[in-house]
C-alpha positions, -999 to 999 in steps of 0.1 A, spaced: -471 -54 564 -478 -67 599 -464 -99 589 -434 -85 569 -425 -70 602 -435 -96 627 -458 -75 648 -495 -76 653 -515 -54 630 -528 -34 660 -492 -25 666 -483 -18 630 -512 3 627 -499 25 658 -468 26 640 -480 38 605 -507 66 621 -488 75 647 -514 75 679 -506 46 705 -476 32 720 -449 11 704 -413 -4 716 -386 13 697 -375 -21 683 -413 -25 667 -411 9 653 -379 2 638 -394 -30 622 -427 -12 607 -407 12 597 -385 -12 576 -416 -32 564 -435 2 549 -402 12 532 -393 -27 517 -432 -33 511 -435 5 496 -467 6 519 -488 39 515 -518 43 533 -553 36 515 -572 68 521 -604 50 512 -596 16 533 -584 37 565 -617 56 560 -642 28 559 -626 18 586 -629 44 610 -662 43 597 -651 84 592 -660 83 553 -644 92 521 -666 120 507 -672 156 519 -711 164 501 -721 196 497 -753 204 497 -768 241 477 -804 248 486 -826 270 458 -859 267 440 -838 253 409 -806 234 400 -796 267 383 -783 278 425 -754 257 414 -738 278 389 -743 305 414 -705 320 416 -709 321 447 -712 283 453 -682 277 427 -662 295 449 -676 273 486 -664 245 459 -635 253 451 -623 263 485 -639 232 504 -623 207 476 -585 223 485 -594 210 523 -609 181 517 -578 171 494 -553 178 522 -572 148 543 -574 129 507 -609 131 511 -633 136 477 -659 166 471 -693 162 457 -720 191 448 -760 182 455 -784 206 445 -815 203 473 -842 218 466 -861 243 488 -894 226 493 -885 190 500 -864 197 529 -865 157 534 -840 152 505 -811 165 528 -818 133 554 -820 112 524 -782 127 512 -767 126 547 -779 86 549 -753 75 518 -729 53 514 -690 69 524 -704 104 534 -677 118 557 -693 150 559 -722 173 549 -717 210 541 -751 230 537 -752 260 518 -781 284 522 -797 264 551 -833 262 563 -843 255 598 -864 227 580 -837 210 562 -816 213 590 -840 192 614 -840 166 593 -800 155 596 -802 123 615 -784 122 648 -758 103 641 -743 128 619 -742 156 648 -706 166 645 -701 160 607 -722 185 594 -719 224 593 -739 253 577 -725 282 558 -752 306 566 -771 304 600 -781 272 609 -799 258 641 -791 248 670 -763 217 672 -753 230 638 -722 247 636 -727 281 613 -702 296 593 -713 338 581 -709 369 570 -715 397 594 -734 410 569 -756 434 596 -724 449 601 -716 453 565 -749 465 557 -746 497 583 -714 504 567 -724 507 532 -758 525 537 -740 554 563 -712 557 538 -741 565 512 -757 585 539 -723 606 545 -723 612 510 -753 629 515 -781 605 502 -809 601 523 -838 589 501 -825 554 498 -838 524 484 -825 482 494 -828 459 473 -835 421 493 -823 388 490 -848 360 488 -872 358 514 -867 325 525 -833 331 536 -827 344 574 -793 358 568 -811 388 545 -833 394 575 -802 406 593 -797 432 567 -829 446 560 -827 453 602 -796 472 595 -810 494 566 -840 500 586 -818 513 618 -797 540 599 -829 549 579 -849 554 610 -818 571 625 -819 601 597 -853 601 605 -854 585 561 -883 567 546 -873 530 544 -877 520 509 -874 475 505 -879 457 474 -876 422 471 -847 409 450 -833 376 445 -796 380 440 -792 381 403 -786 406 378 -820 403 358 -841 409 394 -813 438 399 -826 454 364 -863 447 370 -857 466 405 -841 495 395 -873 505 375 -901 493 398 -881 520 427 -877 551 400 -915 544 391 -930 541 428 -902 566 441 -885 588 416 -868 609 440 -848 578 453 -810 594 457 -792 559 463 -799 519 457 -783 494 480 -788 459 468 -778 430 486 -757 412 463 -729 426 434 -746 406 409 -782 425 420 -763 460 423 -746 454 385 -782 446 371 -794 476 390 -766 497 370 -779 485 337 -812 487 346 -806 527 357 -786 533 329 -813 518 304 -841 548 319 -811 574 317 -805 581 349 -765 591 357 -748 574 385 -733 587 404 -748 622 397 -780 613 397 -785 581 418 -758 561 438 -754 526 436 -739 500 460 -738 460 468 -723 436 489 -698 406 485 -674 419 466 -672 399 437 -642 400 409 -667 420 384 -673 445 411 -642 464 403 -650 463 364 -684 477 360 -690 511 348 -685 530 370 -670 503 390 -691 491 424 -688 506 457 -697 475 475 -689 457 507 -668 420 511 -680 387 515 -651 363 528 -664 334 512 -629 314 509 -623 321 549 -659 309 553 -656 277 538 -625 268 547 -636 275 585 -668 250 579 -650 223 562 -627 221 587 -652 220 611 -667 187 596 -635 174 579 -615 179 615 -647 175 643 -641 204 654 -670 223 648 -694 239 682 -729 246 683 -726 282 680 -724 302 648 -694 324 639 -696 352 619 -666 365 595 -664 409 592 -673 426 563 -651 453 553 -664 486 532 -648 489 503 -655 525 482 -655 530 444 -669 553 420 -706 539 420 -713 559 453 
């Protein structure tokens, strides 16, 4: 194209991205050249280039592969692939798993990676991103330091949903966790234990790990150890609809009988019998925020957390 329109590449290439100067009469030329030629940009050239990559990863940490079918994750997907294909840049998925923190240095070293997006990160994983990919990597949960974090106020979401259950008049109320290796529950379990130690309540924590079957499994273990229990917050929707069946299968009436909320928000929430007093989880705004962050360099060391908004149904 540079020869078409008798003008240095370096100039041509000003032309065609638009950063550098350029005489009117070469911009006139390149301009002819790209619409004679039909020139259109090679995303994947103009990234090798730059040396800026062609491939945003990212990268799910859990005990198994099964983390990826996690809704959850399909929705970080979804959203981060709609970003990335405004900067005609391609999405992969990479399951990592939780004890061989290593394997996340081994992903970030390929061929074309543009940028890493870590979904439920650990400090360990996190201090093994080389160096050279400061700036092009961002966590969606919180990370460490020189890793930009992408959250959910979740602290703040937590107080709300337990003192709405509290105004309700519950005050022997059990939580049910999120796995233990992940800080952003820690944050949560502070909250529960504030309003609890507020009414002057008995905290009551089981451990759950954000699916439905643990949610069912929970539900009985709390009515066995404490049957007066008034009101179950889990931690997750999927965790508080398990916790439903797993209420309903010993007979116990919710509301009447016990109350019953989650967090995130999820489509099912809405749909459950009776449908799920819960809390939201902006997971779209989340990812978007952390893609860009990567995709655009324009991500700090500081991590920004996204509000969570009550949201009341029949469940409690």
């Amino acid at each position: 194209m540079a020869r078409a329109a008798g003008v240095s590449r370096a100039t041509a290439s000003r032309v065609v991205t638009g950063q550098g100067p350029a005489s009117a009469k070469a911009r006139d030329r390149v301009t002819a050249a790209v619409t004679r030629l039909g020139y259109v940009p090679d995303a994947a050239a103009r990234a090798l280039a730059s040396r800026s990559g062609t491939r945003l990863a990212i990268a799910v940490i859990g005990h198994t592969a099964a983390v990826l079918d996690d809704p959850y994750v399909g929705r970080v997907l979804t959203t981060a692939a709609h970003i990335a294909a405004e900067r005609e840049v391609g999405v992969s998925l990479h399951w990592l798993p939780l004890n061989e923190p290593v394997t996340l240095a081994a992903l970030a070293g390929r061929r074309g990676l543009g940028g890493l997006l870590v979904v439920n990160p650990t400090r360990p994983a996190l201090e093994t991103v080389p160096r050279d990919l400061r700036g092009r990597v961002a966590a969606i949960g919180v990370g460490t330091r020189h890793v930009p974090s992408f959250d959910v106020d979740n602290r703040t979401g937590t107080d709300g949903v337990v003192r709405h259950l509290v105004s309700t008049g519950r005050r022997r109320i059990a939580m049910v966790t999120g796995p233990s290796w992940l800080p952003c529950g820690d944050r949560a379990v502070e909250a529960y234990t504030r309003v609890m130690r507020d009414i002057g309540g008995e905290t009551r924590v089981v451990p759950g790990d954000f699916t439905a079957a643990r949610g069912a499994a929970a539900a009985a273990e709390i009515m066995a150890h404490w049957p007066d229990t008034d009101a179950v917050f889990a931690l997750s929707d999927l965790t508080a609809l398990g916790v439903l069946d797993g209420l309903h299968a010993l007979g116990v009436d919710v509301p009447g009988d016990v109350a019953v909320a989650g967090f995130d928000d999820i489509a099912f929430a809405s749909l459950s019998r009776p449908a799920l007093t819960t809390s939201t989880h902006p997971v779209e705004d989340i990812a978007a925020a952390a893609a860009r962050a990567v995709l655009d360099r324009g991500g700090t060391d500081r991590v920004t957390f996204f509000p969570s908004t009550l949201v009341v149904r029949e469940s409690a």
